[in-house]
C-alpha positions in Angstrom: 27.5 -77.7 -174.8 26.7 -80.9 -173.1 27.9 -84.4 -173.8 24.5 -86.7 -174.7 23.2 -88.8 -171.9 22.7 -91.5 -174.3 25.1 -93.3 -177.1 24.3 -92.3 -180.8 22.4 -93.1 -182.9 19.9 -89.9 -181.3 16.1 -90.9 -181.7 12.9 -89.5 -179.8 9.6 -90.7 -178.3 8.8 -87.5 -176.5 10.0 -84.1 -176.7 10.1 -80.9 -174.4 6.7 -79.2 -173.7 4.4 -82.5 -175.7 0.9 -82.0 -174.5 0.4 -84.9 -172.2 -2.5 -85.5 -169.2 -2.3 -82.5 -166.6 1.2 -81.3 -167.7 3.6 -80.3 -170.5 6.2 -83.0 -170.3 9.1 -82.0 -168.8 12.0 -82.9 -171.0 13.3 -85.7 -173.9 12.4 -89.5 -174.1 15.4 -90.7 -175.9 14.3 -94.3 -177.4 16.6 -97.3 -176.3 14.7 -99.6 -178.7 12.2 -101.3 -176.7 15.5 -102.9 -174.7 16.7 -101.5 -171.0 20.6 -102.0 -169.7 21.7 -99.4 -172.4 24.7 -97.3 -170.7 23.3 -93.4 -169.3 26.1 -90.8 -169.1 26.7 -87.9 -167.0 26.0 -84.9 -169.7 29.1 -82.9 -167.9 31.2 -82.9 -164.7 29.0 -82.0 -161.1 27.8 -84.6 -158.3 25.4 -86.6 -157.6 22.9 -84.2 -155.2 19.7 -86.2 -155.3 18.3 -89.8 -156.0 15.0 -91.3 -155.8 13.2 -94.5 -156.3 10.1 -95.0 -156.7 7.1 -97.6 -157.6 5.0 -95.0 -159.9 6.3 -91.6 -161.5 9.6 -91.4 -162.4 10.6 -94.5 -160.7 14.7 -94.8 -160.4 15.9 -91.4 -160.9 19.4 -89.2 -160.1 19.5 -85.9 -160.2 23.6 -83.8 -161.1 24.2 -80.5 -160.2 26.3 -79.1 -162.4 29.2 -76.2 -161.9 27.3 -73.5 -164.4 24.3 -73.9 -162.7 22.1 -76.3 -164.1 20.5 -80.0 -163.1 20.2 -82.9 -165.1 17.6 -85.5 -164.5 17.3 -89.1 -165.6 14.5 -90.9 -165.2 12.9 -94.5 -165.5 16.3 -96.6 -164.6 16.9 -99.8 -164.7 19.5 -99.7 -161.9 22.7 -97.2 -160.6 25.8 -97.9 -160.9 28.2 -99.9 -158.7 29.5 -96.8 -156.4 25.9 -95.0 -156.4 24.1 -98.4 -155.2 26.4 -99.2 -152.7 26.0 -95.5 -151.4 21.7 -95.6 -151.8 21.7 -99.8 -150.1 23.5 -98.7 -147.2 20.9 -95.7 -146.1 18.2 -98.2 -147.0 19.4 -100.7 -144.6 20.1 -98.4 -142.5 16.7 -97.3 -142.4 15.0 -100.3 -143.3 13.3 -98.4 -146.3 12.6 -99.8 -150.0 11.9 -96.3 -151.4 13.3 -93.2 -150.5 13.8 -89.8 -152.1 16.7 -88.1 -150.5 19.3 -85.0 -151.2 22.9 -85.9 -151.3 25.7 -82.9 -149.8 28.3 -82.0 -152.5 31.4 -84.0 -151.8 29.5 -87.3 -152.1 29.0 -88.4 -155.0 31.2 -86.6 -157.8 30.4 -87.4 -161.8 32.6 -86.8 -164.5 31.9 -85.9 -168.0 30.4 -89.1 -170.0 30.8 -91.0 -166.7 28.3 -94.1 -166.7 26.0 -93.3 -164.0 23.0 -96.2 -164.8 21.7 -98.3 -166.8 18.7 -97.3 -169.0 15.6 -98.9 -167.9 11.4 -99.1 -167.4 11.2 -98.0 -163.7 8.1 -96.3 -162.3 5.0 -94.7 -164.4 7.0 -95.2 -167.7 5.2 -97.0 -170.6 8.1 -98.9 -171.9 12.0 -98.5 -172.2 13.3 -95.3 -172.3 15.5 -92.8 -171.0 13.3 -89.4 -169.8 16.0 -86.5 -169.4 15.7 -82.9 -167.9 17.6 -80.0 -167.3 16.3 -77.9 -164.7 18.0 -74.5 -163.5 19.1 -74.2 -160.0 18.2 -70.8 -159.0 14.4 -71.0 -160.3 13.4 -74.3 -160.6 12.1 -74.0 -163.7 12.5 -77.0 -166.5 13.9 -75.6 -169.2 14.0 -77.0 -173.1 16.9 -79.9 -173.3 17.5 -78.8 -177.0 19.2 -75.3 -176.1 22.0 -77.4 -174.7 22.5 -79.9 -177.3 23.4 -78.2 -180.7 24.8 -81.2 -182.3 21.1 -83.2 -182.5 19.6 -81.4 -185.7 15.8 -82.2 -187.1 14.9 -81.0 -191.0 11.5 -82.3 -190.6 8.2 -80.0 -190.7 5.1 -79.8 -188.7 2.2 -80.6 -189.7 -1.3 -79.0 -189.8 -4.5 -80.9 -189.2 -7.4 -78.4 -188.2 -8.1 -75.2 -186.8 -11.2 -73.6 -184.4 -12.9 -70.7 -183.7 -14.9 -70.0 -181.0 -17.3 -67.6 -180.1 -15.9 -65.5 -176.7 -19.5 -64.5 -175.5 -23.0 -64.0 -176.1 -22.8 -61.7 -178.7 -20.1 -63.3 -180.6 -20.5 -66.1 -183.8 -18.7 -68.0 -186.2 -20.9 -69.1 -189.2 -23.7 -67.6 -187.8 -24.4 -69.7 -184.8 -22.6 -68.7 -181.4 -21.1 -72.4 -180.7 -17.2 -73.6 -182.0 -16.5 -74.9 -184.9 -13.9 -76.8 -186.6 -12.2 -76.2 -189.7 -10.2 -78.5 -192.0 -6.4 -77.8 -193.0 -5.8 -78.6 -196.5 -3.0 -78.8 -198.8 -2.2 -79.6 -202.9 1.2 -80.5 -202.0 4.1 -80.9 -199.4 5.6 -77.5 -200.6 2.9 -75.4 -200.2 1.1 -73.4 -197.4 -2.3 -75.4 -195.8 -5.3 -73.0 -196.9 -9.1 -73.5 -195.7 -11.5 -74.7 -197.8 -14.5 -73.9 -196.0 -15.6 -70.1 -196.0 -15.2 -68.5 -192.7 -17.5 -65.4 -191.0 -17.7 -64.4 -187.6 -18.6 -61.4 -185.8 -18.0 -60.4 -182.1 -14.9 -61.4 -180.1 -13.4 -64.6 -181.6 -10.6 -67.1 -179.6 -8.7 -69.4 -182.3 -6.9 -72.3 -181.7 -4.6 -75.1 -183.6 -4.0 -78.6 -184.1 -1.0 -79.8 -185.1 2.4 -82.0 -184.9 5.7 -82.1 -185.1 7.8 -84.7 -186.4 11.8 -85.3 -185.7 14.2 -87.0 -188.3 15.4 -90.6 -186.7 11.7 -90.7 -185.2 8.2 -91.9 -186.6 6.2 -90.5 -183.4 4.3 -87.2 -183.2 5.6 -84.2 -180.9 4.8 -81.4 -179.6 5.4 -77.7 -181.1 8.2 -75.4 -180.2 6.2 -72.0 -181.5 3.3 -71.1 -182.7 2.3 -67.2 -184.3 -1.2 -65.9 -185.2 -1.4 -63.2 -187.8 -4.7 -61.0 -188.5 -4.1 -58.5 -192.1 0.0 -59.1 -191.4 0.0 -58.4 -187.8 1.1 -60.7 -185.3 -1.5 -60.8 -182.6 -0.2 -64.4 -180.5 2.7 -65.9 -180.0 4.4 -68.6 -177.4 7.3 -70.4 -177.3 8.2 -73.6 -174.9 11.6 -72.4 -173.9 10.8 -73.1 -169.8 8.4 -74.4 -167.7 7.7 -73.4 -164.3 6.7 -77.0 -162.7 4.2 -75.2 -160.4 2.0 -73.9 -163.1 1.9 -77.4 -165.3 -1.9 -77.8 -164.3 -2.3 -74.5 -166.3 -2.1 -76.7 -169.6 -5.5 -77.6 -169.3 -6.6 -74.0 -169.7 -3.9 -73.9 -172.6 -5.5 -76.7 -174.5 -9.5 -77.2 -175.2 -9.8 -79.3 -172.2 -13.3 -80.3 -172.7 -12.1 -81.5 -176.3 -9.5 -83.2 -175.1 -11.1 -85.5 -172.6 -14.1 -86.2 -175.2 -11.7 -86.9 -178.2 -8.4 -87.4 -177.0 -6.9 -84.9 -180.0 -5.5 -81.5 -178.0 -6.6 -78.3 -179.7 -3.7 -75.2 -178.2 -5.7 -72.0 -177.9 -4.2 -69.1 -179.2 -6.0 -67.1 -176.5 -5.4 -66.5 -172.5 -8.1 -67.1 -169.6 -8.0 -65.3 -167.0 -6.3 -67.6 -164.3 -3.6 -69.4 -166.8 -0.5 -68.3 -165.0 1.8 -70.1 -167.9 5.0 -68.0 -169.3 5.0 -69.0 -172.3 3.5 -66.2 -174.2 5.7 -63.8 -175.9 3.2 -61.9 -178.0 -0.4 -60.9 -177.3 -2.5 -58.4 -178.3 -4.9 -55.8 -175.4 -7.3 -59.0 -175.5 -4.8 -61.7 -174.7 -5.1 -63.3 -177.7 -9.2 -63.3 -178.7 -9.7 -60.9 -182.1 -12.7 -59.0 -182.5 -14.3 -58.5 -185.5 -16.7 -55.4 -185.0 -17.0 -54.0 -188.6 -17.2 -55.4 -191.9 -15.1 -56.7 -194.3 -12.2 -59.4 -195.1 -9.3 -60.1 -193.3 -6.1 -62.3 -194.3 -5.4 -64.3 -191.1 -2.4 -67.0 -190.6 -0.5 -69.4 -188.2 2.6 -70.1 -187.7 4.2 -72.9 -186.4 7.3 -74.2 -185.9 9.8 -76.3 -184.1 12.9 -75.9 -181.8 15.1 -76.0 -185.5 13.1 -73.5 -187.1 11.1 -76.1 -189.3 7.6 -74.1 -189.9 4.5 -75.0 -191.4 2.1 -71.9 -192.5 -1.8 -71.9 -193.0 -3.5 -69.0 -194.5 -7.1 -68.4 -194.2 -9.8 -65.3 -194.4 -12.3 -64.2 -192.5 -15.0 -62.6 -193.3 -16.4 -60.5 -190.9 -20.2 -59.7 -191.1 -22.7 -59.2 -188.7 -25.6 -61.7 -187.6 -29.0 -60.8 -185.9 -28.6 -64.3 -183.5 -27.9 -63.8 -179.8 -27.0 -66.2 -177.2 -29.1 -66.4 -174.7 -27.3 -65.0 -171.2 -26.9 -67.5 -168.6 -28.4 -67.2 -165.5 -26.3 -66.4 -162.8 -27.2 -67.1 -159.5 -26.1 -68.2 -156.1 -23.8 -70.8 -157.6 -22.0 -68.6 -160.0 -18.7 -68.4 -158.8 -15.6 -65.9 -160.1 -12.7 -68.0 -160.5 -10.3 -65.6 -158.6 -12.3 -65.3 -155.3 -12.0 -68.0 -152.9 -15.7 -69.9 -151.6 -16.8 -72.2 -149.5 -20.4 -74.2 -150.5 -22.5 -76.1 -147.4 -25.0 -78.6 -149.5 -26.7 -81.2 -147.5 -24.6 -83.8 -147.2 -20.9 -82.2 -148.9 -19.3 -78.9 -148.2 -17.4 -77.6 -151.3 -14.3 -75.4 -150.6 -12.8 -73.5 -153.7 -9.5 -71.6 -152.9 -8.7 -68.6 -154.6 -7.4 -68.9 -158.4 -9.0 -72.5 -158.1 -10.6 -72.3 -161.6 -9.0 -71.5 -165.1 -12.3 -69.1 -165.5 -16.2 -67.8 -164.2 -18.4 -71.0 -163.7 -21.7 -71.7 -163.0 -21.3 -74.5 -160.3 -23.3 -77.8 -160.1 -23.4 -80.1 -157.2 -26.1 -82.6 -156.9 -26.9 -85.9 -154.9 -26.6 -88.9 -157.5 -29.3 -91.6 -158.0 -27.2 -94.5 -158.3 -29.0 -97.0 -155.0 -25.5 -99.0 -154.8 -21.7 -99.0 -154.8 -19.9 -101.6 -152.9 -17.9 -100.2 -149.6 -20.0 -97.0 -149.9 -20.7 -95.2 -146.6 -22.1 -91.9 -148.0 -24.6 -90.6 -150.7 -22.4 -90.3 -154.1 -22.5 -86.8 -155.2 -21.7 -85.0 -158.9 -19.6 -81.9 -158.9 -19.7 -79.8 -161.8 -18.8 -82.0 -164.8 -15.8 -83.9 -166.5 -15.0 -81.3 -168.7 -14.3 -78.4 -166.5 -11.0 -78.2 -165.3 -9.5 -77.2 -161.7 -6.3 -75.1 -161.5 -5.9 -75.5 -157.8 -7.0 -76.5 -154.4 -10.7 -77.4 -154.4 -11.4 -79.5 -150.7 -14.6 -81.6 -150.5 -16.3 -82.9 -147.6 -18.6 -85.7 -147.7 -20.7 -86.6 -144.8 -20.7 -90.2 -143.7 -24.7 -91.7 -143.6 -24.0 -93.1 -140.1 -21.3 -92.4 -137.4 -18.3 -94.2 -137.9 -16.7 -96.9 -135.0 -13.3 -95.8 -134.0 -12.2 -98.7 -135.1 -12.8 -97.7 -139.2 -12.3 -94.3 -138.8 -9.1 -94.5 -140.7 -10.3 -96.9 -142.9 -12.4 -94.5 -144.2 -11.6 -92.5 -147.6 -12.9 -90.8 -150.9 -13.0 -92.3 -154.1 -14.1 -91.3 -157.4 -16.9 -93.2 -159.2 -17.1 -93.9 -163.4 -19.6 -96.1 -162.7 -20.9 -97.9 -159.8 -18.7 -101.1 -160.6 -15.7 -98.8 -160.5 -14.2 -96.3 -158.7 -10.4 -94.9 -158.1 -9.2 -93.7 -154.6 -8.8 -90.5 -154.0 -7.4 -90.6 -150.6 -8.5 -88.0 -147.5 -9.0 -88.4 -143.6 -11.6 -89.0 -141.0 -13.0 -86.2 -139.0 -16.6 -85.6 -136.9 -18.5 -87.3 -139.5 -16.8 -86.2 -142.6 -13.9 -87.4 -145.4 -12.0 -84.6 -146.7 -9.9 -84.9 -149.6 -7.9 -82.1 -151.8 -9.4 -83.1 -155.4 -7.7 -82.2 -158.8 -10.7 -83.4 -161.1 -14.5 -82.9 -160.9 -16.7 -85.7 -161.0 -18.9 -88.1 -158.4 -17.5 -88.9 -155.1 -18.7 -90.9 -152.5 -16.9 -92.4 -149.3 -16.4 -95.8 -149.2 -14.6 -97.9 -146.3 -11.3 -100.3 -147.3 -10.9 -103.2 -144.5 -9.7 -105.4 -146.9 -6.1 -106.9 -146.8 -3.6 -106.8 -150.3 -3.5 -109.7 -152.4 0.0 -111.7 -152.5 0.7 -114.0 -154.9 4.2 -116.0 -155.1 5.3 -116.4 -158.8 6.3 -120.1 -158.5 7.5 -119.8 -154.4 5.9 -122.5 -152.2 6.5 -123.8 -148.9 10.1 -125.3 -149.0 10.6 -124.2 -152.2 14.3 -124.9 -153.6 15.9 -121.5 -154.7 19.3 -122.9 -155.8 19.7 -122.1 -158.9 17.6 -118.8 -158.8 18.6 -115.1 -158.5 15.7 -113.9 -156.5 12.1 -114.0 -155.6 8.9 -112.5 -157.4 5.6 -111.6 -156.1 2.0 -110.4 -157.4 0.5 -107.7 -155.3 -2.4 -105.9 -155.7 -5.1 -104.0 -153.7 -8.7 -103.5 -154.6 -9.4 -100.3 -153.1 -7.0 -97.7 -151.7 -3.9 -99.1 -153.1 -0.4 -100.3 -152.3 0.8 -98.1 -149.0 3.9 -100.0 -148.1 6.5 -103.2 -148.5 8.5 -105.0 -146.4 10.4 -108.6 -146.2 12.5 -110.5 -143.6 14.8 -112.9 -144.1 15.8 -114.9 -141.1 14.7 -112.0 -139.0 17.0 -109.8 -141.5 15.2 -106.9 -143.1 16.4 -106.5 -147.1 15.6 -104.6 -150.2 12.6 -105.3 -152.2 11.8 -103.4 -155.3 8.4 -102.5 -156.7 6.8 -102.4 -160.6 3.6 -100.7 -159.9 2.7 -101.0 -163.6 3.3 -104.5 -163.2 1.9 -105.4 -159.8 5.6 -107.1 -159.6 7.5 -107.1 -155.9 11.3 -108.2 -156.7 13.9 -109.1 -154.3 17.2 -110.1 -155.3 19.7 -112.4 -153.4 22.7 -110.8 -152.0 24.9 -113.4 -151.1 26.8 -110.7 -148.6 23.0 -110.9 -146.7 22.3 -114.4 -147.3 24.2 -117.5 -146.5 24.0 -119.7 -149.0 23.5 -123.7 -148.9 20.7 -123.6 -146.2 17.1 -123.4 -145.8 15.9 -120.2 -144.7 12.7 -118.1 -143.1 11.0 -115.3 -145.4 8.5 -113.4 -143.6 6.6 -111.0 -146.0 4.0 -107.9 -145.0 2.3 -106.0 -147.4 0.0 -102.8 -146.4 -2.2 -100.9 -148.5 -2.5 -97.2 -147.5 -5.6 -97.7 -144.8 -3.3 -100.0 -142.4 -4.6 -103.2 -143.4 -2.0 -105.7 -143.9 -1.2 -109.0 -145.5 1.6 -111.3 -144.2 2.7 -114.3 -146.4 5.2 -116.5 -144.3 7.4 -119.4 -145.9 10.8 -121.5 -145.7 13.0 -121.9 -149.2 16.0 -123.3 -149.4 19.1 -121.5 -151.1 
């Protein structure tokens, strides 16, 4: 049993496995009630073998190996403590480096049990105050569920049903008689009884099911995600998975676990109770010959149920039938042609203009592939045609490489100024990053959608919050800055003072660049020189150059 990593009162805003945006979150948010600076513990005895920091993702993070075999991971802090910041300032000075993600040798940096290793904090990606834990086991990498190692949090709280779906597997399959998904309402007298289905259910051919629903923890008022969920057809369990581990390599398999295309219409996540044919994921403990999908092939009424539950064996139950009867309707079969592609052989597309190239396993399942040549006349920076790929709703497992021609040979001088960006709509697009080479931008993408290259020569934005030119600093503990970029984004940081390199930390959520006087680095009672460069990731650079006196 571990020690918490937080003080008690325990309350959540996340749990192990929640359906979030291209990945099953990793471990537990425990809440610090809106406020950073709360104390983080060690959860047992180890050392200190890996610390990062970070403007985006996880921000300030430390990662303890423990004796049994097992990491811990905290995430989103506010700052180390005294002996682990002294240890991390002195490799970046050394370096001259404001972020850094290093591994530390046994030895270093020992931890006791309940040892305060940092303060609680807002670092990186997070979207307010909290403290993001994980245990992670050495020998496999794999994330595995925080709750098996912390007995003494208990939950009494049940899930809760709010829909299911059926959908029709192929072109001979329906549900209501019409071969597209539908939806169907959970419903419920009362608290203590099973959710039923109004609605009266058919369906005939090979039929996929799937689930919405939430969990709810006592001491919390958010939604999380479910520990299990069971499918029964006539009493027999036909689907099962639990989220006991995650292997971190297959997290972009949760978009093949959910209705994807629902899910980036709606925003609500449907969890299939069926397998495609590249989801890798480890989850499943039950399925039946047709991972998952039920066929109903002759006549008659069948009793059919889910199942789900949480880590503390809280369940919620929905019973429904299903009648099966034939129907006379056929989908018609889509034609497949040179752009049909099978999602476990590897291809390479030449259009006029972009090459496409799909590894193998790239796709979740069979597509027929779409690339065309947009109409849109104009979009700032652009130095291509902008071209659709495929759609929004079709997910990519892995490695799909574009190439995009540039519409005129590029001077040396821009050729690194050069990248790919993804457009919404011709006012806006995102960078997407990729390199310069005989006429085309490649880029690795992890989304379909419209590309187009576009150039960046443009220098970061910096803007002093309330610094000026012989500014007095006395009674202030450090310096803030605004910086932004417009196109390809923040690259790198870095800030002189009297010719002195020192430590700036950056809120990327924020657009805040902090630095904090050290009087060890700065004499005090004098005016000094600040020298200030900012670089987005295409080399172009800003310098902002001023005297204050502190």
């Amino acid at each position: 049993i571990f020690a918490l990593p937080v003080d008690e009162p325990i309350s959540f805003s996340a749990n192990f496995a929640e359906l979030s945006f291209n990945h099953f979150h990793g471990g537990l948010d425990f809440r610090t009630g809106g406020r950073e600076g709360f104390p983080v513990f060690s959860i047992g005895d180890g050392y200190v073998s890996r610390i990062r920091i970070d403007s985006k993702g996880y921000g300030n993070t430390i990662y303890i190996t423990h004796p049994n075999g097992y990491i811990s991971l905290y995430a989103h802090l506010l700052r180390f403590n005294n002996q682990i910041t002294d240890y991390i300032q002195k490799i970046q000075y050394g370096k001259e480096i404001n972020l850094l993600d290093i591994d530390i040798a046994p030895g270093e940096l020992p931890v006791n049990r309940c040892d305060v290793i940092a303060l609680s904090g807002n670092t990186g990606s997070s979207r307010g105050p909290h403290l993001h834990f994980e245990i992670i086991e050495k020998k496999s990498g794999k994330l595995l569920n925080p709750l098996i190692f912390f007995p003494q949090i208990k939950d009494n709280k049940k899930p809760f049903i709010n829909n299911i779906r059926l959908y029709p597997m192929d072109e001979n399959s329906v549900v209501n008689g019409i071969s597209i998904d539908r939806v169907f309402r959970a419903y419920r007298k009362t608290t203590l009884q099973d959710y039923t289905v109004t609605t009266p259910i058919t369906a005939w051919g090979n039929i996929g099911f799937a689930i919405q629903a939430d969990d709810f923890f006592s001491m919390s008022y958010h939604t999380f995600g479910l520990y299990s969920v069971q499918l029964y057809i006539d009493s027999m369990l036909v689907y099962q998975h639990k989220m006991d581990e995650i292997v971190p390599w297959e997290q972009r398999c949760i978009n093949s676990f959910i209705d994807y295309a629902h899910f980036i219409k709606t925003k609500h996540n449907f969890q299939k109770s069926f397998v495609e044919s590249n989801n890798k994921l480890k989850i499943y403990n039950v399925l039946n010959q047709d991972k998952g999908a039920i066929s109903f092939n002759s006549p008659g009424i069948h009793k059919m149920s889910y199942v789900v539950s949480d880590y503390h064996g809280n369940k919620a139950r929905i019973n429904f039938n299903v009648v099966a009867k034939p129907s006379n309707r056929r989908t018609d079969i889509e034609t497949r042609d040179s752009n049909y592609m099978d999602c476990k052989l590897r291809y390479v597309k030449f259009y006029r203009g972009i090459n496409v190239v799909f590894g193998k396993d790239a796709l979740f399942k069979d597509i027929q592939f779409k690339c065309k040549k947009d109409s849109v006349t104009r979009i700032p920076n652009a130095w291509s045609a902008l071209y659709s790929l495929q759609d929004n709703i079709t997910p990519i497992r892995d490695s799909v490489v574009i190439s995009i021609k540039t519409k005129k040979e590029v001077p040396d001088r821009y050729k690194n100024k050069m990248l790919i960006a993804q457009c919404a709509s011709p006012k806006y697009t995102s960078p997407v990053g990729g390199t310069y080479d005989t006429g085309y931008v490649s880029v690795n993408i992890k989304n379909f959608g419209k590309f187009v290259v576009v150039i960046d020569t443009i220098s970061p934005v910096i803007q002093p919050v309330r610094i000026y030119n012989r500014t007095n600093l006395t009674t202030k503990a450090g310096m803030f800055f605004r910086i932004w970029d417009g196109l390809s984004g923040i690259g790198k940081f870095n800030c002189w003072i009297d010719d002195k390199w020192v430590i700036m930390y950056y809120d990327q959520k924020q657009r805040l660049l902090s630095l904090w006087f050290d009087p060890e680095r700065i004499d005090y009672g004098k005016w000094h020189k600040c020298k200030l460069v900012v670089e987005d990731t295409r080399g172009n650079a800003r310098v902002s150059e001023f005297t204050f006196f502190k």
